[in-house]
N, C-alpha and C positions, 0 to 999 in steps of 0.2 A: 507725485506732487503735481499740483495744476497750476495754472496760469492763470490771475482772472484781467480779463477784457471788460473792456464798456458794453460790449454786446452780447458777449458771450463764456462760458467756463470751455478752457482748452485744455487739454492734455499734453505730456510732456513729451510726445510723438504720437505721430497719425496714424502710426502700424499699433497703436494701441486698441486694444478689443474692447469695445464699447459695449455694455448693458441694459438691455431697457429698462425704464421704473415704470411702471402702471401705479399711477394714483386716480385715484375716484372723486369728484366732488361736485358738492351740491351748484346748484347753479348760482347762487347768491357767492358761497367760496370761488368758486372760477370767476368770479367781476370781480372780487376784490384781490385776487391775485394778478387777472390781469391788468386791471389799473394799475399796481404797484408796480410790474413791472416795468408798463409803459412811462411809468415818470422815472423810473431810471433808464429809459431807451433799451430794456433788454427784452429778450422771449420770455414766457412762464415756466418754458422748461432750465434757464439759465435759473433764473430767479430761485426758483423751487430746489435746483440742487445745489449752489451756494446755500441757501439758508439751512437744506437740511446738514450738507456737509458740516456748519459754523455749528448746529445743535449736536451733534453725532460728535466733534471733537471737544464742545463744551464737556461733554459727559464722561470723556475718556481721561479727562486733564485732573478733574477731580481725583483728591486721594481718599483712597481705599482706607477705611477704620478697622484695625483688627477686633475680634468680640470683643477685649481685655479693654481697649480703647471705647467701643461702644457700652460696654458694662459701669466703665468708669464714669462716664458721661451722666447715663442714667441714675448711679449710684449720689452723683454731687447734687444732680435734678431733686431726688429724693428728700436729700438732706435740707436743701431750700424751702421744701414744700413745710419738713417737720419744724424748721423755725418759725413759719408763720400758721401752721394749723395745730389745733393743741393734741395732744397725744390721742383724747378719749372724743376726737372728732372722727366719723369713718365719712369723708368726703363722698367717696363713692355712692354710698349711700343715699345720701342727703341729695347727688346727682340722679340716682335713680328714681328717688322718691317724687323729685321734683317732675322728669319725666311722666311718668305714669299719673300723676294728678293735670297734668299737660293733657295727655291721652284720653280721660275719664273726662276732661270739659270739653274735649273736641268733640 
């Protein structure tokens, strides 16, 4: 668990083993990280791993959908679609079609 500072991300002891990160970025992305950081009075490497840590447990918080659950989803999806498209339409089709005369005037 970490500690956050106005300056800085600390760790919950200093006999803790620290990690480098290597990130890469374009020279336009490094101005705009470092601005940001500097209006919050912090470094870009504080910055940078606050935000990635906030994305990294956004993802983990999320719940997990079993297939049965994902199946179901798509199955109700389905059924909305057959309410308003009529039985002897093949949408997909009609998507395709549209495409490829897209292609043929480009």
């Amino acid at each position: 668990m970490s500690t956050l500072c106005s300056q800085n991300v600390y760790m919950e002891s200093s006999a803790t083993v620290r990690k480098p990160l290597g990130v890469r970025a374009t020279p336009e992305q490094h101005r705009v990280l470092t601005e940001a950081a500097a209006r919050q009075n912090r470094s870009v490497s504080s910055f940078v791993l606050t935000a990635a840590l906030r994305a990294a447990e956004s993802q983990t918080t999320r719940p997990k959908r079993s297939r049965e659950e994902i199946m179901a989803i798509l199955n109700a999806a389905r059924e909305e679609v057959r309410k308003v498209v009529p039985a002897d339409r093949d949408i997909l089709e009609e998507f395709l079609a549209e495409r490829r005369a897209e292609a043929e005037r480009e």
